[in-house]
C-alpha positions in Angstrom: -6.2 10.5 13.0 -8.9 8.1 14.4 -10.5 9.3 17.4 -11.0 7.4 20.6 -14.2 7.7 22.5 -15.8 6.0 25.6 -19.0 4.7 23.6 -19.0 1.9 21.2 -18.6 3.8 17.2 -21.0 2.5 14.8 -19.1 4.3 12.5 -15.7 4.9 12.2 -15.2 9.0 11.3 -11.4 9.3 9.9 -9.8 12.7 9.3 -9.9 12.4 5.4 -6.7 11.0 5.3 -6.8 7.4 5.3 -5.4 5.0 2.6 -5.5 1.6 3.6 -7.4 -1.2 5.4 -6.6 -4.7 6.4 -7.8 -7.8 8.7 -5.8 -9.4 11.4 -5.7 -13.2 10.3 -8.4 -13.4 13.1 -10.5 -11.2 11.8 -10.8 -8.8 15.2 -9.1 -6.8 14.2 -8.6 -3.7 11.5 -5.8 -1.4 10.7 -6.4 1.7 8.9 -3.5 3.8 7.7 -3.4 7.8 7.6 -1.3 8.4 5.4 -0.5 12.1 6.5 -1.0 11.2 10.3 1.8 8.8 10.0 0.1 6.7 11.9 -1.7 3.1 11.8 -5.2 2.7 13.6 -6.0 -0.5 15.4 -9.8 -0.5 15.3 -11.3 -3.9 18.1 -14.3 -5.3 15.2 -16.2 -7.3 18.2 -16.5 -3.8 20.7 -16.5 -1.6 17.4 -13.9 0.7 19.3 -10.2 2.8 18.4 -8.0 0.1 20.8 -4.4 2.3 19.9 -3.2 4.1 17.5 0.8 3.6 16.5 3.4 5.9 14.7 4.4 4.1 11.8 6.8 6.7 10.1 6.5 8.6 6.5 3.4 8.1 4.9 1.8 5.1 5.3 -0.2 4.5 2.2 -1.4 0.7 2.5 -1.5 -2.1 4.7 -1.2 -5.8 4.6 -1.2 -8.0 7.5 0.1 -11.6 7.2 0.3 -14.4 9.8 
C-alpha cells in the first residue's frame, strides 16, 4: 500500500509488496504495483508525492505504460 502524506517523500516506503515500476511517456509520473494490495500507485516525480492510488484487481505483478 503506498502511503499518502502532507510533506514531500524523499523516499518512497512501500509495504513489502510491490512488483513493478513504470514511466508515464512524460516521465511525471510513476506507477508502482502491489501485488497483494491489488492496487497501482500513482507517485507525482516533480512534487515527489502519492497523487492516488487505484484498485486494479487480482494481483498486479508488473506494469507497462505505453502512449
Amino acid at each position: 500500500m503506498c502511503r499518502k502524506n502532507e510533506e514531500p517523500l524523499k523516499s518512497f516506503r512501500m509495504e513489502n509488496d510491490e512488483h513493478g515500476v513504470d514511466a508515464s511517456p512524460d516521465h511525471k509520473y510513476f506507477f508502482v504495483t502491489n501485488m497483494f494490495e491489488t492496487t497501482v500507485c500513482v507517485i507525482d516525480k516533480e512534487h515527489n508525492k502519492v497523487m492516488k492510488t487505484v484498485e486494479v484487481g487480482e494481483i498486479p505483478s508488473g506494469i507497462n505504460v505505453m502512449p
